[in-house]
PDB file of N, CA, C and O in Angstrom:
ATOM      1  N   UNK A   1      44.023 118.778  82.003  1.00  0.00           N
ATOM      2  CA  UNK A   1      43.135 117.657  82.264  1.00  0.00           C
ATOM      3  C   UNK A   1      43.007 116.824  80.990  1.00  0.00           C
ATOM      4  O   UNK A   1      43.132 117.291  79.858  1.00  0.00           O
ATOM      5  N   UNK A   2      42.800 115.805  81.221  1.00  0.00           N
ATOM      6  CA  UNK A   2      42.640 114.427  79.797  1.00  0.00           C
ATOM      7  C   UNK A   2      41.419 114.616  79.877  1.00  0.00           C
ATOM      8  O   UNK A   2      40.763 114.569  80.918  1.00  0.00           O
ATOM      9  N   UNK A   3      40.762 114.986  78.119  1.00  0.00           N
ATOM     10  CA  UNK A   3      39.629 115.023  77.763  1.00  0.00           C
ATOM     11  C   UNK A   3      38.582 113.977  77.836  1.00  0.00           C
ATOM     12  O   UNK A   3      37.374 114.115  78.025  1.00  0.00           O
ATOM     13  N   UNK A   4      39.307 112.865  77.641  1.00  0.00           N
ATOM     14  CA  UNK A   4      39.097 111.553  77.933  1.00  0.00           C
ATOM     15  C   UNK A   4      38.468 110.790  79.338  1.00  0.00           C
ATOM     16  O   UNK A   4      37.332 110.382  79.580  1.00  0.00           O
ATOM     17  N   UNK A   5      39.751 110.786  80.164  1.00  0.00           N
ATOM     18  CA  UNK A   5      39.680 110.109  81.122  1.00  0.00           C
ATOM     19  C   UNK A   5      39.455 111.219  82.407  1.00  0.00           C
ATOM     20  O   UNK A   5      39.314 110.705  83.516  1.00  0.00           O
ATOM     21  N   UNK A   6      39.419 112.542  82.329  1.00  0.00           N
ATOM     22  CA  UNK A   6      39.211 113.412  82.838  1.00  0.00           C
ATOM     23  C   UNK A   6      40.865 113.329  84.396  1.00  0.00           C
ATOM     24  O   UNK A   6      40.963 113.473  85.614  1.00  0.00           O
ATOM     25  N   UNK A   7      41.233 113.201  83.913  1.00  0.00           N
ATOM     26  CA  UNK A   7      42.785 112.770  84.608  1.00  0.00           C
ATOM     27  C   UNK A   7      43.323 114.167  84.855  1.00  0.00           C
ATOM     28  O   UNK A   7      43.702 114.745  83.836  1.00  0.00           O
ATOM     29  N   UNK A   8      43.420 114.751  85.864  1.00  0.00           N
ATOM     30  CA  UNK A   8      43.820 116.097  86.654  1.00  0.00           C
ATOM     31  C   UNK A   8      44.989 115.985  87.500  1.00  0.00           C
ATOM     32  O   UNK A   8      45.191 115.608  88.654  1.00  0.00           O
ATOM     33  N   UNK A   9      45.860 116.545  86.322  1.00  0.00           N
ATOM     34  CA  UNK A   9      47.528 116.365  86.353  1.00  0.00           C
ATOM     35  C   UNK A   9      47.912 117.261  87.461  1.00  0.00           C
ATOM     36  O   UNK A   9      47.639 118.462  87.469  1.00  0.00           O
ATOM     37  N   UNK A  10      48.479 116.718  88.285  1.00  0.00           N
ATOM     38  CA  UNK A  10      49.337 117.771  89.335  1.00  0.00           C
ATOM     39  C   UNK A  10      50.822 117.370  89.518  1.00  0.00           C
ATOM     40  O   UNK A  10      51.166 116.700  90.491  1.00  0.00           O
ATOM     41  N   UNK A  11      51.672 117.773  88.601  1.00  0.00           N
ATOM     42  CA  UNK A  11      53.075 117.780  88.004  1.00  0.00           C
ATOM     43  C   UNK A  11      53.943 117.719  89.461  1.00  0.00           C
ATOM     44  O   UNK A  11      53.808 118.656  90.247  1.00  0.00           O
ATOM     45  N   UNK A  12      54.910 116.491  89.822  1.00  0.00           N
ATOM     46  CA  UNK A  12      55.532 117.312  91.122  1.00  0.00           C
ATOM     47  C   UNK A  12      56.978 116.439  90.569  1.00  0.00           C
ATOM     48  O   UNK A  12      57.041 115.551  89.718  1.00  0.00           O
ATOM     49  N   UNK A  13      58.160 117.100  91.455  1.00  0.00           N
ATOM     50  CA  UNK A  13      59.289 116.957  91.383  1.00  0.00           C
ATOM     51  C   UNK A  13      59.476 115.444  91.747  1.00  0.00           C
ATOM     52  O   UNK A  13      58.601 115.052  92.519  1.00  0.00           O
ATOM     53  N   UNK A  14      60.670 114.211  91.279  1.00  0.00           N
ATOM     54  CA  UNK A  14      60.719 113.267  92.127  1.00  0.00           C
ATOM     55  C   UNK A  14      61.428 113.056  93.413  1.00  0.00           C
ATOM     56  O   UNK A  14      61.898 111.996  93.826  1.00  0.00           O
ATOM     57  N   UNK A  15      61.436 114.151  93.951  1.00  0.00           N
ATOM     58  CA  UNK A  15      61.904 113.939  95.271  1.00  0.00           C
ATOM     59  C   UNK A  15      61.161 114.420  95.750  1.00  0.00           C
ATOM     60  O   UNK A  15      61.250 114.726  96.940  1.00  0.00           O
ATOM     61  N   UNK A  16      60.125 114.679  95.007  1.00  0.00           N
ATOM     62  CA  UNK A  16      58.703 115.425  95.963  1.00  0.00           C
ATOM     63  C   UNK A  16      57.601 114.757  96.570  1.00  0.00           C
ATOM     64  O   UNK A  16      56.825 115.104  97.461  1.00  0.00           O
ATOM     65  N   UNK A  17      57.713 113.669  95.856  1.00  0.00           N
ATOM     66  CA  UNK A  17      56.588 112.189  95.813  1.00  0.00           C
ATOM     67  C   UNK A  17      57.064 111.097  96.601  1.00  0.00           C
ATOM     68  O   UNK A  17      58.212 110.676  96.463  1.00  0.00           O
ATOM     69  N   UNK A  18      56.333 110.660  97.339  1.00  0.00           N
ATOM     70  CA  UNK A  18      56.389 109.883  98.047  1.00  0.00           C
ATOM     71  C   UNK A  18      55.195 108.895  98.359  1.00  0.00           C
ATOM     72  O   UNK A  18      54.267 109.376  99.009  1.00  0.00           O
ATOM     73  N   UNK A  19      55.096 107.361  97.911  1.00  0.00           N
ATOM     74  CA  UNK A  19      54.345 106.797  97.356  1.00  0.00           C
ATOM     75  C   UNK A  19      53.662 105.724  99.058  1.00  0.00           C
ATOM     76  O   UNK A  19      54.731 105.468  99.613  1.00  0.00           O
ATOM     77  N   UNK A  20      53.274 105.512  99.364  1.00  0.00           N
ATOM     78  CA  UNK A  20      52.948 105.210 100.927  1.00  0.00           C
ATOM     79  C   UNK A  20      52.283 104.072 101.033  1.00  0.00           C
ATOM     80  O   UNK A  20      52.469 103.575 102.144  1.00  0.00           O
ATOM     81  N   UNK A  21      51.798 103.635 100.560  1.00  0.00           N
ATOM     82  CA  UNK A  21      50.754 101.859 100.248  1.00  0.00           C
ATOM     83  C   UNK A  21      50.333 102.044  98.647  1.00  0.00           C
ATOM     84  O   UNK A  21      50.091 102.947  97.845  1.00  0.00           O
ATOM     85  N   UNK A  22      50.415 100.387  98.720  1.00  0.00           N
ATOM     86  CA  UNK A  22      49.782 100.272  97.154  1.00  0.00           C
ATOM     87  C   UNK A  22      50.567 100.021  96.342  1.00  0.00           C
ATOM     88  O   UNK A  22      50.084  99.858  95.222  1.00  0.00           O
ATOM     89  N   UNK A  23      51.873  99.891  96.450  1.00  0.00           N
ATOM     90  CA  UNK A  23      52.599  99.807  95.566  1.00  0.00           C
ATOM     91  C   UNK A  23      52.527  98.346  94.439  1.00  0.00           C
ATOM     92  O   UNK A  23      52.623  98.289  93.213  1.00  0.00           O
ATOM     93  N   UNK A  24      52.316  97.260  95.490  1.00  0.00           N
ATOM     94  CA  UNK A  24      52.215  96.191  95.075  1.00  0.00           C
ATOM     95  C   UNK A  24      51.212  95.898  94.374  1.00  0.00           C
ATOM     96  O   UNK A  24      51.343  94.821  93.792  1.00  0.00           O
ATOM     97  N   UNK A  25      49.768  96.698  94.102  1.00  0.00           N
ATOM     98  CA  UNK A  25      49.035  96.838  93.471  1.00  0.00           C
ATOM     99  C   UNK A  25      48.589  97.497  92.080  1.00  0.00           C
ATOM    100  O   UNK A  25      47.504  97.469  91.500  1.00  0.00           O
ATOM    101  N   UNK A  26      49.978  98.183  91.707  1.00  0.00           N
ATOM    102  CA  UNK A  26      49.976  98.833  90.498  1.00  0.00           C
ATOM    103  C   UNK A  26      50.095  97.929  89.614  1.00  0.00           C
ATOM    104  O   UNK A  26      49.849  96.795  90.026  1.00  0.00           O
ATOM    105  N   UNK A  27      50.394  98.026  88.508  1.00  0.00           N
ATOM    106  CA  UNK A  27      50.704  97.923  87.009  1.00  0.00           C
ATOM    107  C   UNK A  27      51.402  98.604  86.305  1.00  0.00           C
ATOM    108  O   UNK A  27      51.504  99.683  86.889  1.00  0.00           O
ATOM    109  N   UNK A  28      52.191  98.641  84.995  1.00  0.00           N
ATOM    110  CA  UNK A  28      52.666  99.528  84.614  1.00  0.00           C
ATOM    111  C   UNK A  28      52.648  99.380  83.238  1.00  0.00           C
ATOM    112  O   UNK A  28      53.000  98.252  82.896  1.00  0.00           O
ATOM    113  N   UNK A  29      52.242 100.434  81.953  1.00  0.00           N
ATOM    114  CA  UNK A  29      52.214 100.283  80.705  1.00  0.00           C
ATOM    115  C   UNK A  29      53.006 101.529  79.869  1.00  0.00           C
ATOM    116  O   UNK A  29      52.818 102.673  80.284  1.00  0.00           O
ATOM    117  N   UNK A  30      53.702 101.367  78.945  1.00  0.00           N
ATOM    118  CA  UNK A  30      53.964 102.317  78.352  1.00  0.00           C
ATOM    119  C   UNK A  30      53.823 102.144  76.520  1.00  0.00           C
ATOM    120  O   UNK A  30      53.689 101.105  75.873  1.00  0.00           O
ATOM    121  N   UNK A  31      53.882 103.081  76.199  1.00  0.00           N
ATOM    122  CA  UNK A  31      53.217 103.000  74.868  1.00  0.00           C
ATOM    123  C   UNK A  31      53.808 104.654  73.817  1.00  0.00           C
ATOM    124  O   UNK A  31      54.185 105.780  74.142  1.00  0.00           O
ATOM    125  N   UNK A  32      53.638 104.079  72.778  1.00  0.00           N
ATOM    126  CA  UNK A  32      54.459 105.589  71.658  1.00  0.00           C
ATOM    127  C   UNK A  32      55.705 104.940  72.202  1.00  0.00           C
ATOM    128  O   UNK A  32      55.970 103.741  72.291  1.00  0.00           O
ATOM    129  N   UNK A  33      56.750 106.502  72.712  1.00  0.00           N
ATOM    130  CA  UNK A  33      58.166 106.700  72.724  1.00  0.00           C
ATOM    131  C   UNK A  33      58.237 105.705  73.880  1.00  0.00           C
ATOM    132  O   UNK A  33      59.271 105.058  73.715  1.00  0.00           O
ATOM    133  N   UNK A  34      57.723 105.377  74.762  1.00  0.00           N
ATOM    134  CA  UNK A  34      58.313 104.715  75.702  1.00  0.00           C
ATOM    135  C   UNK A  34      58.327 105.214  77.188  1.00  0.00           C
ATOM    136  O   UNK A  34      58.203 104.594  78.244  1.00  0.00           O
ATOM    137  N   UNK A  35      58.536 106.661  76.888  1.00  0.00           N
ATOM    138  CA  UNK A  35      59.348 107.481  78.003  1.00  0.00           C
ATOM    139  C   UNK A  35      58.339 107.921  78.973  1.00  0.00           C
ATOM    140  O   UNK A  35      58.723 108.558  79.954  1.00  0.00           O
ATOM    141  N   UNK A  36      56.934 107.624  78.797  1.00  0.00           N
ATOM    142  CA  UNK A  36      55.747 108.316  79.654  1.00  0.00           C
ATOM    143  C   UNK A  36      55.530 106.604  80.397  1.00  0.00           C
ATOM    144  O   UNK A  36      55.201 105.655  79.685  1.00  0.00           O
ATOM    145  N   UNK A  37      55.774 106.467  81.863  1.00  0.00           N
ATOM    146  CA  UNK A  37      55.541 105.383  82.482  1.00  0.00           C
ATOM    147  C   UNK A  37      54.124 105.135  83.498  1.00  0.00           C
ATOM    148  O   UNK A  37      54.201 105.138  84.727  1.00  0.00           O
ATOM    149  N   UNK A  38      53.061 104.963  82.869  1.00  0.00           N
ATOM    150  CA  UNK A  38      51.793 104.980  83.335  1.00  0.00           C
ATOM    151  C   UNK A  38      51.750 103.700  84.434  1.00  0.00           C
ATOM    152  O   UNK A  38      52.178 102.545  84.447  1.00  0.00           O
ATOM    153  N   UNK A  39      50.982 104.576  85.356  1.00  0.00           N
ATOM    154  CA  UNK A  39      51.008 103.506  86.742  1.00  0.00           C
ATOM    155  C   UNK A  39      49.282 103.272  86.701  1.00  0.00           C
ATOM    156  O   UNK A  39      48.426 104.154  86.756  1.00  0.00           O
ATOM    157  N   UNK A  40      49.069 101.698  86.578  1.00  0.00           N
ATOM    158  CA  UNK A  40      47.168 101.815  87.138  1.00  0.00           C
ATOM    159  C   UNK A  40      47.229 100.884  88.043  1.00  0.00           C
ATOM    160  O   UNK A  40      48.223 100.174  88.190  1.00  0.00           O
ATOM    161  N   UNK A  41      46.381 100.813  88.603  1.00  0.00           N
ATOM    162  CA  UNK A  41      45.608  99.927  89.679  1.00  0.00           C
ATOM    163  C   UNK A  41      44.744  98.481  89.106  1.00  0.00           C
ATOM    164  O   UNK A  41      43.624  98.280  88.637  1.00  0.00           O
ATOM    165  N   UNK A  42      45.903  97.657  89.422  1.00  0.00           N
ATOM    166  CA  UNK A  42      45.736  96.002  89.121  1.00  0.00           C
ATOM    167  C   UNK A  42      44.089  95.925  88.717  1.00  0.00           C
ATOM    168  O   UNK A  42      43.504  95.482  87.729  1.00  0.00           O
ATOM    169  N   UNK A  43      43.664  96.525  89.872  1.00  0.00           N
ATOM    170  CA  UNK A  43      42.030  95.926  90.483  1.00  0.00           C
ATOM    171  C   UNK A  43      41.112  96.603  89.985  1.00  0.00           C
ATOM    172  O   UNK A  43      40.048  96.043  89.726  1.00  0.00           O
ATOM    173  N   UNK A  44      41.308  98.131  89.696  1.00  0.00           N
ATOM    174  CA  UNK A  44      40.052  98.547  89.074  1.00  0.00           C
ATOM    175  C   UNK A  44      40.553  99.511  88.045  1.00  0.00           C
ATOM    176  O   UNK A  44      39.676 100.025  87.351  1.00  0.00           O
ATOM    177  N   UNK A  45      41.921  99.892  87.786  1.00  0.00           N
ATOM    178  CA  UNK A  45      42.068 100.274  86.503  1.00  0.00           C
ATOM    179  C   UNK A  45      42.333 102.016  86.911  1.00  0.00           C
ATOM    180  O   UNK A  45      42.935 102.734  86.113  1.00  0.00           O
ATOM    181  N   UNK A  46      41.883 102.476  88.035  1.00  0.00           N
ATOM    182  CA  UNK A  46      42.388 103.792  88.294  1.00  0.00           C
ATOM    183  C   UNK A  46      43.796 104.387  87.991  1.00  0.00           C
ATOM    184  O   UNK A  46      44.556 103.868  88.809  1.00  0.00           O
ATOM    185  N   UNK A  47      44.521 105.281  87.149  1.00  0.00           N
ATOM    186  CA  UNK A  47      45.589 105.849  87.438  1.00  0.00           C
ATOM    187  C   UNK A  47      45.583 107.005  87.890  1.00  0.00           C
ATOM    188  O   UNK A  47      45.057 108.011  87.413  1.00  0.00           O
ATOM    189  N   UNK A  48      46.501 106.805  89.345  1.00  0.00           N
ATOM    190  CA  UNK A  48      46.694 107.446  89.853  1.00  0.00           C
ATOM    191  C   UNK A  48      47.841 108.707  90.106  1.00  0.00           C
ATOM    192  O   UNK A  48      47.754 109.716  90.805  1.00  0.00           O
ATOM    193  N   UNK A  49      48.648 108.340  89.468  1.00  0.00           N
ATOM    194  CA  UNK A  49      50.031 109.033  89.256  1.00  0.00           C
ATOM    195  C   UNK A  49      50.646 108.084  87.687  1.00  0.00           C
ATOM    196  O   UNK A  49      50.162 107.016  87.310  1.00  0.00           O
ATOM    197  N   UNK A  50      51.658 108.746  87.078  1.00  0.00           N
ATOM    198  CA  UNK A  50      52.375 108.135  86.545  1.00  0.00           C
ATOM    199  C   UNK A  50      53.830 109.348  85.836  1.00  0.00           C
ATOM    200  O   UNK A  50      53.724 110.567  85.704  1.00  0.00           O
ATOM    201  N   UNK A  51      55.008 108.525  85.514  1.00  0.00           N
ATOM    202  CA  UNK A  51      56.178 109.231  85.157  1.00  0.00           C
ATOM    203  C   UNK A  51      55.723 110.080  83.512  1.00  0.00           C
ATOM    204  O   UNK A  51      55.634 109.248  82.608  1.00  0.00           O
ATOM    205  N   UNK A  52      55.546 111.012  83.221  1.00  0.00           N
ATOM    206  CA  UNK A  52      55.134 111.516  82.627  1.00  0.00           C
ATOM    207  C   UNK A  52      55.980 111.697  81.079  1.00  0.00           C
ATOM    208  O   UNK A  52      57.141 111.436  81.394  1.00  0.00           O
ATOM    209  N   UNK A  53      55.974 111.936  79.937  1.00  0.00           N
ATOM    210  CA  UNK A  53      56.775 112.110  78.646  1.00  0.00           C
ATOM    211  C   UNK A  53      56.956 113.838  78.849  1.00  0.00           C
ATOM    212  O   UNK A  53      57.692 114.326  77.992  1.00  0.00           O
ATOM    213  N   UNK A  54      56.584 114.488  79.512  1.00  0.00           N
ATOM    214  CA  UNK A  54      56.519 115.719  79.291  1.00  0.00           C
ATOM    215  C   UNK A  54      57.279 116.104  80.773  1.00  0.00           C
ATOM    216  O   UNK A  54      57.297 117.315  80.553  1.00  0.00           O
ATOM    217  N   UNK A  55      57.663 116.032  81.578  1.00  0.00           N
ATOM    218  CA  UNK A  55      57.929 115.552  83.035  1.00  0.00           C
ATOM    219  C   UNK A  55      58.969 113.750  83.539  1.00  0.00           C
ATOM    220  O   UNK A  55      58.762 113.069  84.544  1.00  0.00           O
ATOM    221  N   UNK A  56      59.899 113.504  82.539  1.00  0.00           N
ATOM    222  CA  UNK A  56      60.454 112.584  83.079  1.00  0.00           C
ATOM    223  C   UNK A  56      61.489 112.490  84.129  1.00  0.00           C
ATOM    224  O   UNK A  56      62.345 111.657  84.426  1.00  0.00           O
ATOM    225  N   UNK A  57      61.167 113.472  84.520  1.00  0.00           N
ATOM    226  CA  UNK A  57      62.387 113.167  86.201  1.00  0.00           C
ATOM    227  C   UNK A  57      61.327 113.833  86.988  1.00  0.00           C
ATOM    228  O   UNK A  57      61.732 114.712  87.748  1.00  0.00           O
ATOM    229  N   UNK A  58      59.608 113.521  86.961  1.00  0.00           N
ATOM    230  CA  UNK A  58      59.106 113.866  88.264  1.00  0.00           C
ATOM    231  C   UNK A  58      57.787 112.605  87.924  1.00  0.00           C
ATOM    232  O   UNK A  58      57.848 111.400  87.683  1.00  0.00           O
ATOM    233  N   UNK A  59      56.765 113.475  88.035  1.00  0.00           N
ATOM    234  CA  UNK A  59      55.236 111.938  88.225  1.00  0.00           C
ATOM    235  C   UNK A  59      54.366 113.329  88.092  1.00  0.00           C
ATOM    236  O   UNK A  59      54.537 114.519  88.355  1.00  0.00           O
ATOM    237  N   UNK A  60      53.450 112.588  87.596  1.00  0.00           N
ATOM    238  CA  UNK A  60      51.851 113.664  87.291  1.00  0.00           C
ATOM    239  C   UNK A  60      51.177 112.789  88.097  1.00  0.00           C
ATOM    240  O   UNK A  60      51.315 111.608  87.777  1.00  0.00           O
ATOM    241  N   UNK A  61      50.360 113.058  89.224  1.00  0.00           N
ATOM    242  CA  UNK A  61      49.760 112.632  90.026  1.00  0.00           C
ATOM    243  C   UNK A  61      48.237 112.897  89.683  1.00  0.00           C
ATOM    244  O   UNK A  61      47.861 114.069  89.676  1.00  0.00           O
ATOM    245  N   UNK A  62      47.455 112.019  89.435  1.00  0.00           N
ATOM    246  CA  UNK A  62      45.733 112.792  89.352  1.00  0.00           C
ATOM    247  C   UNK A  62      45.619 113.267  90.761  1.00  0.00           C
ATOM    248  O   UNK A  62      45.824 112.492  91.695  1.00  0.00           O
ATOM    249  N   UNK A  63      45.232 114.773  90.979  1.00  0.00           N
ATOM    250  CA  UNK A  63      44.651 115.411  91.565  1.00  0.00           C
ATOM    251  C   UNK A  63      43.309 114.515  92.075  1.00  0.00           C
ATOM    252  O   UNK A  63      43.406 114.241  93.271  1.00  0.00           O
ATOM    253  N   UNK A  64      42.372 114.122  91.590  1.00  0.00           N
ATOM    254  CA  UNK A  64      40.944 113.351  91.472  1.00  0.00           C
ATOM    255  C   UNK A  64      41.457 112.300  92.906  1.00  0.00           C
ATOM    256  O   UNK A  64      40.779 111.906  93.855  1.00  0.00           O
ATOM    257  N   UNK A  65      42.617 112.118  92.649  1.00  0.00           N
ATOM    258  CA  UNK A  65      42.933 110.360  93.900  1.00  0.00           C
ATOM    259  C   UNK A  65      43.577 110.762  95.407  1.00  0.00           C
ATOM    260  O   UNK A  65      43.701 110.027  96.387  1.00  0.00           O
ATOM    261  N   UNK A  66      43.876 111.919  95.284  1.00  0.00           N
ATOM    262  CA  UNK A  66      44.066 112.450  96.647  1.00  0.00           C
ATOM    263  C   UNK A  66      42.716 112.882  97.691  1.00  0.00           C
ATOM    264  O   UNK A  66      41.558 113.066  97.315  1.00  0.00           O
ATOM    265  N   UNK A  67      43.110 112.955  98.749  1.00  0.00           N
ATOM    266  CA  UNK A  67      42.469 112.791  99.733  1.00  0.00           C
ATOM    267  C   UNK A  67      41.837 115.000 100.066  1.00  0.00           C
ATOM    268  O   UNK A  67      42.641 115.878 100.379  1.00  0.00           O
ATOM    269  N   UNK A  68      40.954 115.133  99.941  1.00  0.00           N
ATOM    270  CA  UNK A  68      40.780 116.527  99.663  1.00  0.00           C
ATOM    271  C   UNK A  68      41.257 117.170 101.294  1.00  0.00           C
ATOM    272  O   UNK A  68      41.524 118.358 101.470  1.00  0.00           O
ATOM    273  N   UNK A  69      41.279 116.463 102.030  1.00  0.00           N
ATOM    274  CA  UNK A  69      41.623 117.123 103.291  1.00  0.00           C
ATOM    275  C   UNK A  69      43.260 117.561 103.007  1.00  0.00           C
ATOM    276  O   UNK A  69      43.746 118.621 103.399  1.00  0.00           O
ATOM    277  N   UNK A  70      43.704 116.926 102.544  1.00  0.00           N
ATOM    278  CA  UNK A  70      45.437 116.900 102.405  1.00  0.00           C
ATOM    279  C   UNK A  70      46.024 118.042 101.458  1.00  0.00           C
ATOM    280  O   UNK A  70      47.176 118.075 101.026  1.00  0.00           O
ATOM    281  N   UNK A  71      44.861 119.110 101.182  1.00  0.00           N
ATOM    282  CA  UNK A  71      44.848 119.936 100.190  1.00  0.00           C
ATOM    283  C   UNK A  71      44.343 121.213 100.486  1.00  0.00           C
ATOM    284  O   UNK A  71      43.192 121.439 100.860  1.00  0.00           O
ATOM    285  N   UNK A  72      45.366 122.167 100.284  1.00  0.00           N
ATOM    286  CA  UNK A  72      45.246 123.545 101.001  1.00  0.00           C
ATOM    287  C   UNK A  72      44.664 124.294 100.290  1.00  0.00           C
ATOM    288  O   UNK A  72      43.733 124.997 100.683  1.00  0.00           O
ATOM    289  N   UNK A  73      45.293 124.272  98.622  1.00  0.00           N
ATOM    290  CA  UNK A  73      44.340 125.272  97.488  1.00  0.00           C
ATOM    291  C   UNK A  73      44.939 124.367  96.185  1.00  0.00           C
ATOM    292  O   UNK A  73      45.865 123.568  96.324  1.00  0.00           O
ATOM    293  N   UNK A  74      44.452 124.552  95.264  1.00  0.00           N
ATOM    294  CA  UNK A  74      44.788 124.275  93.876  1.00  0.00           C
ATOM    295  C   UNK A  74      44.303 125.343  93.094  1.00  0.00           C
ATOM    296  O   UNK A  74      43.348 126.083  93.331  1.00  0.00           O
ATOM    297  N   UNK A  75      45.332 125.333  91.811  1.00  0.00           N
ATOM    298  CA  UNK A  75      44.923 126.382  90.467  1.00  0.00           C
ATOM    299  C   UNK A  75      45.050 125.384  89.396  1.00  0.00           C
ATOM    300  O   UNK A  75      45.933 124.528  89.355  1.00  0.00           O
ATOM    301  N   UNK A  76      44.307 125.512  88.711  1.00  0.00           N
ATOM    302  CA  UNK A  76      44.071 124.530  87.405  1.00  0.00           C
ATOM    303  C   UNK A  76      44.559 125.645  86.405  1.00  0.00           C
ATOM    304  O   UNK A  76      44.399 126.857  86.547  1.00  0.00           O
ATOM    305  N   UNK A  77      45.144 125.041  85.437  1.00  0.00           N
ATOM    306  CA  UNK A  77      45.832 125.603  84.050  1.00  0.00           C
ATOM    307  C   UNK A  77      45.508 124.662  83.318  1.00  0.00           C
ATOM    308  O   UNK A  77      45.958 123.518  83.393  1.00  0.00           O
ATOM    309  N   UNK A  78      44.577 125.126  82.431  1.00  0.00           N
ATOM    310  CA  UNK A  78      44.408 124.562  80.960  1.00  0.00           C
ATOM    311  C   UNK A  78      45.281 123.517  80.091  1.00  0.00           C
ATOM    312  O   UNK A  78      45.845 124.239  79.268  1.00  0.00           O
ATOM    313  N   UNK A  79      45.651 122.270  79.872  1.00  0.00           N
ATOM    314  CA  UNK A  79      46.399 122.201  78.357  1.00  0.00           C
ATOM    315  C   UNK A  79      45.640 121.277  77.922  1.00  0.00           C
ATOM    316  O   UNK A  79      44.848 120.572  78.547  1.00  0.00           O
ATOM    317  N   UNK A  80      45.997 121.300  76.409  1.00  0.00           N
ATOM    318  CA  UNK A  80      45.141 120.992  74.914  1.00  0.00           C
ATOM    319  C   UNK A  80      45.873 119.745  75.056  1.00  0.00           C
ATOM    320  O   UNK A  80      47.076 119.786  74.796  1.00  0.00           O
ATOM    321  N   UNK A  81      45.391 118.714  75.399  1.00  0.00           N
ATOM    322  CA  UNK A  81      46.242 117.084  75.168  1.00  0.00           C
ATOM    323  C   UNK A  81      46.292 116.838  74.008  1.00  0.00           C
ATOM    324  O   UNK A  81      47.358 116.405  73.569  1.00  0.00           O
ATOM    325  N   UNK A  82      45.027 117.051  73.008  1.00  0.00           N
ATOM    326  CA  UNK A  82      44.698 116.742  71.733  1.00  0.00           C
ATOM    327  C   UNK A  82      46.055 117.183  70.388  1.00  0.00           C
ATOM    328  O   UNK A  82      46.282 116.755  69.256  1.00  0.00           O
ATOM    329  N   UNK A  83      46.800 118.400  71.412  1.00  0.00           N
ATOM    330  CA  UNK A  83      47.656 119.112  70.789  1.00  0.00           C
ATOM    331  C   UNK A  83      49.165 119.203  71.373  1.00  0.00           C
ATOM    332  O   UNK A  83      49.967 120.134  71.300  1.00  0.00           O
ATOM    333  N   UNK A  84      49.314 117.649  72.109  1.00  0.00           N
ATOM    334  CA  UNK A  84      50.201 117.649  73.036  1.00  0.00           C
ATOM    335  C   UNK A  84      51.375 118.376  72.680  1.00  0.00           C
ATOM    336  O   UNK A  84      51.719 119.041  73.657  1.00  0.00           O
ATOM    337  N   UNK A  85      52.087 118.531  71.779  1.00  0.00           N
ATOM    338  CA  UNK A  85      52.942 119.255  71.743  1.00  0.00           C
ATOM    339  C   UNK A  85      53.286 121.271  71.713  1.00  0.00           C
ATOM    340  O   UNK A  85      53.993 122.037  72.368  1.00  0.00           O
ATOM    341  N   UNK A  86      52.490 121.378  70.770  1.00  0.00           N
ATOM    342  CA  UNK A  86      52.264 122.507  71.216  1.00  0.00           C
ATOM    343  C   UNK A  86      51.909 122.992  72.672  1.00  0.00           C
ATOM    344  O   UNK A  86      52.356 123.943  73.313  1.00  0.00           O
ATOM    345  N   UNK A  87      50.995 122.072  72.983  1.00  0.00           N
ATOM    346  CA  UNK A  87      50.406 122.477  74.593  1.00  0.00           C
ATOM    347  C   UNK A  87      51.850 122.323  75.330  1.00  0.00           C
ATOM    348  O   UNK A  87      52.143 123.260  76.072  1.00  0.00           O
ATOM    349  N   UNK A  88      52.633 121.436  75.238  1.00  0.00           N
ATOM    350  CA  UNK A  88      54.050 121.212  75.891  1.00  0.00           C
ATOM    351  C   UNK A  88      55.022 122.304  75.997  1.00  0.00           C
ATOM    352  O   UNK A  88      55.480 122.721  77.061  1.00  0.00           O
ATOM    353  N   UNK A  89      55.304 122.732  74.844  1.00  0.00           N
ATOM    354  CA  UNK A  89      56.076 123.945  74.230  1.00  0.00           C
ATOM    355  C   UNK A  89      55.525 125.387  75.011  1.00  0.00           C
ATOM    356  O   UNK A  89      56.303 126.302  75.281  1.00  0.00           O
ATOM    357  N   UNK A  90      54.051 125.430  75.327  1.00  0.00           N
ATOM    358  CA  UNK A  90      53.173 126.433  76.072  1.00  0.00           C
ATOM    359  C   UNK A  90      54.111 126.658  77.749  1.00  0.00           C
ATOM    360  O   UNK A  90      54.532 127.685  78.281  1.00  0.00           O
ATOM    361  N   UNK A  91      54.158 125.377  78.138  1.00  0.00           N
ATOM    362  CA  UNK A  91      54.460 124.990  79.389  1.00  0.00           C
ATOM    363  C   UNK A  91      55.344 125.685  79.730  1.00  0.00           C
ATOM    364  O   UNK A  91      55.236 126.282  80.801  1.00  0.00           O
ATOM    365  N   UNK A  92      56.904 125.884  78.654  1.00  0.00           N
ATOM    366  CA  UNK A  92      57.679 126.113  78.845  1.00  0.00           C
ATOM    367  C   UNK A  92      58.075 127.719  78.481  1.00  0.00           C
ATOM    368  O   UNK A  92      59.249 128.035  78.676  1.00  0.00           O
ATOM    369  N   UNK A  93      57.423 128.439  78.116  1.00  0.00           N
ATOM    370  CA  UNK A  93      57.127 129.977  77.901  1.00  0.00           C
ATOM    371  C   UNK A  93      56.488 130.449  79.072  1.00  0.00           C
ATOM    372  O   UNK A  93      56.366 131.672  79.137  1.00  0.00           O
ATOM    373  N   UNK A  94      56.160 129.947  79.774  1.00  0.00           N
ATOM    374  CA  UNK A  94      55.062 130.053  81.599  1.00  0.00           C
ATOM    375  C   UNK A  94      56.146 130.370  82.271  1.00  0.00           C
ATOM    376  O   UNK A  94      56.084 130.566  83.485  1.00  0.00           O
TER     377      UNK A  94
END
């Protein structure tokens, strides 16, 4: 989760995602390396998904913007954003 923006990452494959309205309403910013492609919402600034630096061939979706009916169970796992890399390197010992 982003300490910050409280943003509740749910990591999925890109052939896993499938984006359904709204498209025309995004935005897109990227910033640092480039490689993390943040998607927000023209109108009020929500991000809802975006192509991730840690995840670039899938999308981190906020958990928070889905619809809770559409959701069978979730497990939350911890990472240290503050310490993104290390926390990254964690990921990959899992």
């Amino acid at each position: 989760m982003c300490a910050r923006s409280a943003y509740l990452h749910l990591i999925v494959d890109a052939a896993g995602f499938r984006l359904l309205a709204g498209g025309g309403d995004l935005t897109e910013y990227r910033f640092g390396t480039g490689v993390a492609r943040h998607r927000y919402c023209r109108h009020c600034g929500v991000k809802p998904f975006y192509v991730p630096r840690s995840h670039p061939d899938g999308f981190s979706v906020n958990a928070r913007c889905l619809d809770p009916a559409t959701i069978d169970s979730t497990t939350i796992r911890p990472f240290d954003g503050q310490n993104w890399d290390a926390a990254r390197r964690e990921l990959d010992v899992r």
